[in-house]
C-alpha positions as CSV (number, residue, x, y, z in Angstrom):
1,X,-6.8,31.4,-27.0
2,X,-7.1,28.4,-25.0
3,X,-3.8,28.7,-24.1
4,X,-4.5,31.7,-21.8
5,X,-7.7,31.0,-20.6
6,X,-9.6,27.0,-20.9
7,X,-13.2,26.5,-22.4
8,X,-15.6,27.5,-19.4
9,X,-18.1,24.6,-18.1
10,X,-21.7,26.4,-18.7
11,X,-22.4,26.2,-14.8
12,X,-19.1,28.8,-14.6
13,X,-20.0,30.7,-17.3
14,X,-23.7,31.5,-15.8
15,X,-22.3,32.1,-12.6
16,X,-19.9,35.0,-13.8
17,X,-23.1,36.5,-16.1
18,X,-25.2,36.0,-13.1
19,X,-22.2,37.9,-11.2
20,X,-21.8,40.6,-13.6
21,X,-25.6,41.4,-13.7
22,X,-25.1,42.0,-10.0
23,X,-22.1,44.2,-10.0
24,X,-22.1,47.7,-9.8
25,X,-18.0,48.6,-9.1
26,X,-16.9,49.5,-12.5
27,X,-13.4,47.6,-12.1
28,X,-15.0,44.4,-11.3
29,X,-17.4,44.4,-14.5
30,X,-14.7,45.0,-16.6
31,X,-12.7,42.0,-15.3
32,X,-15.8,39.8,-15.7
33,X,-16.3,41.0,-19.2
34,X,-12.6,40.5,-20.1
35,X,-13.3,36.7,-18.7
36,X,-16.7,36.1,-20.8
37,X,-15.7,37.5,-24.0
38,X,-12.6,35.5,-23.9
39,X,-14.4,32.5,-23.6
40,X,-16.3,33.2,-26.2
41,X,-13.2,32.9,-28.9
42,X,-12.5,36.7,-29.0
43,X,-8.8,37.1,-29.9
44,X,-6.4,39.6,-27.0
45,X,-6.1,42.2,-28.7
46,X,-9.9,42.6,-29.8
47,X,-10.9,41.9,-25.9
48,X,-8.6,45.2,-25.3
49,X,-10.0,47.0,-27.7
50,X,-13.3,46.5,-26.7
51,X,-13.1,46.9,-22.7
52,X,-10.6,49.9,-23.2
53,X,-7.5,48.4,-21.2
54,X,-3.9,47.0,-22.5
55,X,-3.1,43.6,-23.9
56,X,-0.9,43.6,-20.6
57,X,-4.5,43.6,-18.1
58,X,-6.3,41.0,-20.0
59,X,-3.3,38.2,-20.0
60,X,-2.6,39.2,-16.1
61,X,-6.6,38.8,-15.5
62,X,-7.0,35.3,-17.3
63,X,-4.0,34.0,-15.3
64,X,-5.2,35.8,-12.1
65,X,-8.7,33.8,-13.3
66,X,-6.7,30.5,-14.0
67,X,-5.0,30.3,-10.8
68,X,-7.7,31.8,-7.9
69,X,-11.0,31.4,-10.1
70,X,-13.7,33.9,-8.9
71,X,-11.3,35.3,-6.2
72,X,-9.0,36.4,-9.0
73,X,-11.0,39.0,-10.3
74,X,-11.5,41.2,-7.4
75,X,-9.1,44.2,-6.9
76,X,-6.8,43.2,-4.3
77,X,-5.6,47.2,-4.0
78,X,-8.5,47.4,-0.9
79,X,-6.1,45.2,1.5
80,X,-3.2,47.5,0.7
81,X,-4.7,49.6,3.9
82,X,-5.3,53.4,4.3
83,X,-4.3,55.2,1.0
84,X,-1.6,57.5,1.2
85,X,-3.8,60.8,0.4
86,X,-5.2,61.0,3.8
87,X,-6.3,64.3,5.3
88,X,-2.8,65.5,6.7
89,X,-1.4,64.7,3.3
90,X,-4.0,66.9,1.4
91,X,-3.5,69.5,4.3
92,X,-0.3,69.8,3.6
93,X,-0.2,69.7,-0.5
94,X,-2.7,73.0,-0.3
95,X,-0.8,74.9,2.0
96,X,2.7,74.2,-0.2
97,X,1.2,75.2,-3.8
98,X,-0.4,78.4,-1.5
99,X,3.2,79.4,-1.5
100,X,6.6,79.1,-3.2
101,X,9.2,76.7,-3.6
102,X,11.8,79.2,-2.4
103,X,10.0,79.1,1.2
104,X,11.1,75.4,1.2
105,X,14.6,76.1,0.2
106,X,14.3,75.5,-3.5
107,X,16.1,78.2,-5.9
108,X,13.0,77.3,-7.8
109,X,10.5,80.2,-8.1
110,X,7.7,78.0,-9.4
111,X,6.0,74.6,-8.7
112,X,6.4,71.2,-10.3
113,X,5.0,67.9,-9.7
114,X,8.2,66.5,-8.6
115,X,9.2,69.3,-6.9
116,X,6.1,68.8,-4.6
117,X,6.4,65.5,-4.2
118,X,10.4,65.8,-3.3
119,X,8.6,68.9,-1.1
120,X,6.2,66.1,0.7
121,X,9.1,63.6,1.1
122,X,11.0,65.9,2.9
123,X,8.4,67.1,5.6
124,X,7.6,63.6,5.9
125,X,4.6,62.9,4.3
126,X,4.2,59.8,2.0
127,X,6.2,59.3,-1.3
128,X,3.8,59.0,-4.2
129,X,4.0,59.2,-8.5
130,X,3.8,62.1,-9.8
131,X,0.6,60.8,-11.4
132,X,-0.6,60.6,-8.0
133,X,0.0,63.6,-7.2
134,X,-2.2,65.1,-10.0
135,X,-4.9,63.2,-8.3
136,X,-4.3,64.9,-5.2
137,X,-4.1,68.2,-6.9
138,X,-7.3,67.7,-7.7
139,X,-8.6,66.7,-4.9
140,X,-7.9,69.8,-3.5
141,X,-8.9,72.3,-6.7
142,X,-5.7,73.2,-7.1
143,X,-5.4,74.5,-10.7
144,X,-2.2,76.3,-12.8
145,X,-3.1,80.1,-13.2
146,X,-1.3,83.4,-14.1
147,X,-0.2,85.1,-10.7
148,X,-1.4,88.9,-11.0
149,X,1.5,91.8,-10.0
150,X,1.2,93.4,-6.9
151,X,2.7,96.0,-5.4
152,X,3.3,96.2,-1.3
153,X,1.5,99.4,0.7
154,X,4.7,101.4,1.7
155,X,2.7,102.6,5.2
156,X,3.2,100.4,8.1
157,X,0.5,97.8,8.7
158,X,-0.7,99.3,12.0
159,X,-1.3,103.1,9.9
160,X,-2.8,101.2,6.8
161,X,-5.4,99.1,9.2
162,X,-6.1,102.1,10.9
163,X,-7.1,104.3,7.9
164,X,-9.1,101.4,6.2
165,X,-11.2,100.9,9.6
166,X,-12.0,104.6,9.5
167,X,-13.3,103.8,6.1
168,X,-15.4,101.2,6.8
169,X,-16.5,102.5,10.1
170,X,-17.2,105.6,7.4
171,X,-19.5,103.7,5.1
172,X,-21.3,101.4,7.8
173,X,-22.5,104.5,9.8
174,X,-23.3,107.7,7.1
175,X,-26.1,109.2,8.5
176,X,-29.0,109.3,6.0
177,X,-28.5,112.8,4.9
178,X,-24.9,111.8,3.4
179,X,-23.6,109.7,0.7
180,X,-20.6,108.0,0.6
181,X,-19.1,106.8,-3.0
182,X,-16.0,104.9,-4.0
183,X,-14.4,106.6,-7.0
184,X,-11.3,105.8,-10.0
185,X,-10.8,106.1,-13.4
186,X,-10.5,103.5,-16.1
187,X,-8.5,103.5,-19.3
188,X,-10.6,102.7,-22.5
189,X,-7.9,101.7,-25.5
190,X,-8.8,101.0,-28.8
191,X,-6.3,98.9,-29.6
192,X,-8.3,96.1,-27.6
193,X,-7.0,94.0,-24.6
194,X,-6.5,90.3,-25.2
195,X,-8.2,87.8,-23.4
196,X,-9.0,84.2,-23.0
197,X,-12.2,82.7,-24.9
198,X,-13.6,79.3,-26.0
199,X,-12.4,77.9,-29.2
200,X,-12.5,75.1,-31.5
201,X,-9.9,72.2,-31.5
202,X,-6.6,73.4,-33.5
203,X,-8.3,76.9,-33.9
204,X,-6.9,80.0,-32.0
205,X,-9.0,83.1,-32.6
206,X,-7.4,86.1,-34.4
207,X,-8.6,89.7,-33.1
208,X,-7.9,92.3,-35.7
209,X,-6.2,95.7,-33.6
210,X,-6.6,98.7,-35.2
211,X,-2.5,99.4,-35.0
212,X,-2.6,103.1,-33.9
213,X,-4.1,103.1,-30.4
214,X,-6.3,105.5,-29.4
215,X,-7.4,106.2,-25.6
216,X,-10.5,107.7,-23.8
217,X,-10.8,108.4,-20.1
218,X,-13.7,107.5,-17.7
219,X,-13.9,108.8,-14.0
220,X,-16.3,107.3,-12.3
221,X,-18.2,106.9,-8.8
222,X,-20.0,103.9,-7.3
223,X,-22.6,105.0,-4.4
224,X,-22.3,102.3,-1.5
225,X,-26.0,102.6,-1.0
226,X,-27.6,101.8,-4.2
227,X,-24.9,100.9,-6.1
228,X,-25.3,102.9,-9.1
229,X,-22.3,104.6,-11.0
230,X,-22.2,107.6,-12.0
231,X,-19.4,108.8,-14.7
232,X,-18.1,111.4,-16.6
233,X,-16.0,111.0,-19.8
234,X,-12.5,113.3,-20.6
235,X,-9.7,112.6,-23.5
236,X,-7.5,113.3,-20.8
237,X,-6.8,111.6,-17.6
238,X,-6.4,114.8,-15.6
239,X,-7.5,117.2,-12.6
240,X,-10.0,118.8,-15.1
241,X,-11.4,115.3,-15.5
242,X,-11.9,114.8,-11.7
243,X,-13.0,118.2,-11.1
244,X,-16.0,117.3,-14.1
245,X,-17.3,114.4,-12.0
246,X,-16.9,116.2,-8.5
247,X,-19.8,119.1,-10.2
248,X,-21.9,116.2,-11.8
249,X,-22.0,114.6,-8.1
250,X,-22.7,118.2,-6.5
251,X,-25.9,119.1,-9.1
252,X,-27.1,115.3,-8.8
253,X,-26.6,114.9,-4.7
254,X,-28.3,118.5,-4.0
255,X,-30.4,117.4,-1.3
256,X,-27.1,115.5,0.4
257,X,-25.4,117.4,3.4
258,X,-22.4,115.7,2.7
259,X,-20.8,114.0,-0.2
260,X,-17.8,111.4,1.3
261,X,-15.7,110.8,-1.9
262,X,-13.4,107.2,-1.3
263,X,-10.6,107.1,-3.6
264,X,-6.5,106.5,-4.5
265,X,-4.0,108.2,-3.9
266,X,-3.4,109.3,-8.3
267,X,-2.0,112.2,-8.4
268,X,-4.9,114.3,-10.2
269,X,-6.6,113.6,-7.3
270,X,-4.2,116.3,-5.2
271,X,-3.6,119.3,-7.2
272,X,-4.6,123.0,-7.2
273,X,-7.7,122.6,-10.0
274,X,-9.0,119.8,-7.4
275,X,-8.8,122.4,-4.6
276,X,-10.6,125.0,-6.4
277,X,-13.2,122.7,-6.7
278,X,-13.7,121.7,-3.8
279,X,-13.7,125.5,-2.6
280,X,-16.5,125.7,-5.0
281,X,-18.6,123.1,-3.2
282,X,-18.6,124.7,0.2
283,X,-17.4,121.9,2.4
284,X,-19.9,119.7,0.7
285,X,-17.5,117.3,-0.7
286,X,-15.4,115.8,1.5
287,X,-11.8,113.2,0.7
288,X,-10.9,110.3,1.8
289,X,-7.5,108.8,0.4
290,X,-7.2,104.5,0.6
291,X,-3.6,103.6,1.7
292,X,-1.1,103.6,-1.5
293,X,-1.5,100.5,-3.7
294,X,-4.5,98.9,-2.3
295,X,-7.0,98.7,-5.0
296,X,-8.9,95.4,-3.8
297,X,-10.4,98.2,-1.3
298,X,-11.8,100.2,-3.8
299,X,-15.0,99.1,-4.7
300,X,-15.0,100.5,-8.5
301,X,-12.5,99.0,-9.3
302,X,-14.7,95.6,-10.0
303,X,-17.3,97.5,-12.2
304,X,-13.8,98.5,-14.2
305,X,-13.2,94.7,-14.5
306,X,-16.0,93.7,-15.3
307,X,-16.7,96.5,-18.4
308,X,-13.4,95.0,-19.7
309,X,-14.6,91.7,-19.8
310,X,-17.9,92.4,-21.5
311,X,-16.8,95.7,-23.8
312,X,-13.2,95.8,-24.0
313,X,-11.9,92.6,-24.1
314,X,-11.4,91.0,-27.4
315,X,-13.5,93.9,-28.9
316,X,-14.4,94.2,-32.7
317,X,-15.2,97.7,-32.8
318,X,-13.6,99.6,-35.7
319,X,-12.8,103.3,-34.4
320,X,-13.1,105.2,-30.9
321,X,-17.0,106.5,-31.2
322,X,-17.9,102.8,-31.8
323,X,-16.4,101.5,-28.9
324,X,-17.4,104.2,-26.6
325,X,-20.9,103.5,-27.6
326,X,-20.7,99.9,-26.3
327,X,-19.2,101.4,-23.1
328,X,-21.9,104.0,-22.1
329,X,-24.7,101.3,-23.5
330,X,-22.9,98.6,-20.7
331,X,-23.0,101.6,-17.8
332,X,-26.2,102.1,-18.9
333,X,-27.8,98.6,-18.7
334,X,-25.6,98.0,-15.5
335,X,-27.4,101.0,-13.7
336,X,-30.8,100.3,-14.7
337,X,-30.2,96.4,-13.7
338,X,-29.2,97.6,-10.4
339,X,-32.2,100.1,-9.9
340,X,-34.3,96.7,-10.9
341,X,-35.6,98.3,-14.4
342,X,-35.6,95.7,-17.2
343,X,-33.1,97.1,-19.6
344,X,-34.2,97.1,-23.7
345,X,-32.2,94.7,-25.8
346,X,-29.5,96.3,-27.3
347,X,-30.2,100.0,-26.0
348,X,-28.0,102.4,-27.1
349,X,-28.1,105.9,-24.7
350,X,-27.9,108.8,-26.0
351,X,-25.6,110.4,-23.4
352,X,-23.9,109.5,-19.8
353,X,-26.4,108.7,-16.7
C-alpha cells in the first residue's frame, strides 16, 4: 500500500479531513475519501468497493495525489472550456429525433444513438460518445415511444381549415337557446385490450381473455357546455344505433331550439334510417361532418380513451353483462364528477344517464 500512496504526516492528514468537512461537490469528497482511507492501511480493491469507483480511479488519484498534492484532487474537466451540449447542440438533437432519419438521407426509418450522432456530425455540430448523447437525450426529455397510425385528411388543407373554423366559430358563438355536442361511437370487446402496467422485477402479468370475443356498441354525445355525456347502448354498430341516441337527445334537450350534432364522417351517420330521423325532429337536429380522418377534433373521442384505460384495459371481467356494468358505472361517476356531485364508492346504476 505504501507503494501507491506514502504514510501521511498528521498536519496533511488534518488538512484533507478539515478539507473534506468543507466540501460540498460530490467528485471532490470522493477523491479525498479515496486519499484518507488509503492512508489508513485499506487495501485497493476494498477503497473501490467502498467509494463505488474502479481500481483504475483510485491508482490514477494516489498518483495524481503523489505528484500535485492537494492540487491533484480537483477535477481538471472545468478547464476543458464550454461543454459540447450547448444550446444550439440541444436545439438541434430535439428537432432531429422530432423527425426521421430518412429526412437526413438515411435509408433508416428509425433513430439510433449513432445514427444521431453521425446526424450531428454531419450538420456540424460537435462529435460526442454515444453515452453522451444519452445525456443529451435527456436533457431534452426525449424518451423511446410507440408512434400511433395516422391516416392523412384526403380534402385539401385550405377546405379542411375552412370547415374546422366553421366549427369552432360554431361552438364559441351557440346562442343560449342551442346546444352543440360532439358525438362517436366506441367499440366495447370482451376479449380485453392489452395494456401497459407496473410490475414486479422478472414478473410480467398474465390477463386471462375469454377466447371467443364478444362486442357491444356505445354511441355517445359530449355537450360542449357542461360536458356531460350522454349515451345509448346497441349490439350493433348501425343507423338504428345513431338514430336511438338522436331521440334520447330530442326528449332530453326539449326546451333547446336547436341541437348542433359534431361528428365523423362513419358511414351510419349518412343513410336513409338517419334521414328519417331527422325528418322526425323537425329541423331540430342539425349535422355537422369533421373533415375525413381527423379524430384529434372530436372531443369524445378522449372520454373513449380514457373509459379504455380505466374499464377496458387489462379487464378481469368474466362475460359481457359484467363488463358492461363497469362501463355504465364509469359513465356514470364521470357525469356526476363533472356536474360536481360526489359519486358513491363503487356505485353501480341501474340504467344509462
Amino acid at each position: 500500500m505504501r507503494t501507491i500512496l506514502p504514510k501521511l504526516r498528521y498536519c496533511v492528514k488534518e488538512r484533507l479531513l478539515r478539507n473534506l468537512r468543507r466540501c460540498r461537490d460530490a467528485r471532490l469528497r470522493t477523491h479525498y475519501l479515496i486519499i484518507i482511507t488509503l492512508n489508513e492501511g485499506l487495501a485497493v480493491a476494498l477503497v473501490a468497493q467502498t467509494q463505488k469507483v474502479h481500481r483504475d480511479t483510485v491508482y490514477r488519484i494516489a498518483r495524481r495525489f503523489r505528484e500535485r498534492g492537494d492540487l491533484g484532487l480537483l477535477d481538471g474537466r472545468a478547464d476543458n472550456g464550454p461543454g459540447k451540449l450547448d444550446r444550439g447542440f440541444l436545439d438541434t438533437l430535439g428537432r432531429l429525433v422530432r423527425g426521421s432519419p430518412q429526412d437526413h438521407g438515411w435509408r433508416r426509418p428509425t433513430w439510433t444513438r449513432e445514427l444521431l450522432v453521425l446526424t450531428l456530425l454531419k450538420l456540424g455540430k460537435a462529435k460526442v460518445h454515444v453515452a453522451t448523447l444519452s445525456r443529451a437525450l435527456h436533457l431534452i426529455r426525449a424518451r423511446r415511444g410507440r408512434p400511433r397510425p395516422k391516416v392523412d385528411c384526403p380534402w385539401p388543407i385550405g377546405r379542411k381549415l375552412r370547415r374546422l373554423e366553421e366549427i369552432r366559430r360554431l361552438v364559441e358563438g351557440l346562442p343560449r337557446d342551442e346546444v352543440a355536442l360532439y358525438e362517436d361511437e366506441v367499440d366495447v370487446h370482451l376479449n380485453p385490450k392489452i395494456g401497459y402496467d407496473w410490475m414486479g422485477r422478472g414478473q410480467q402479468k398474465e390477463v386471462l381473455t375469454p377466447g371467443q370475443n364478444q362486442k357491444r356498441y356505445l354511441a355517445g354525445a359530449l355537450d360542449t357546455r357542461t360536458g356531460v355525456v350522454h349515451w345509448v347502448e346497441g349490439d350493433k354498430k348501425v343507423s338504428w344505433l345513431f338514430v336511438e341516441l338522436l331521440g334520447k337527445l330530442y326528449q332530453h334537450y326539449s326546451g333547446a331550439k336547436k341541437i348542433h350534432l359534431i361528428l365523423d364522417n362513419y358511414c351510419i351517420h349518412d343513410s336513409k334510417v338517419v334521414a328519417w330521423g331527422l325528418l322526425e325532429a323537425k329541423g331540430r337536429i342539425s349535422l355537422h361532418f369533421l373533415p375525413p380522418y381527423c379524430p384529434s377534433h372530436n372531443k369524445i373521442e378522449r372520454v373513449w380513451q380514457d373509459l379504455h384505460a380505466e374499464v377496458t384495459r387489462n379487464h378481469t371481467c368474466a362475460d359481457m353483462d359484467a363488463l358492461m356494468v363497469e362501463v355504465r358505472d364509469y359513465l356514470v361517476r364521470r357525469a356526476l364528477k363533472t356536474l360536481g356531485i360526489q359519486a358513491p364508492l363503487n356505485s353501480i346504476p341501474s340504467g344509462v344517464s
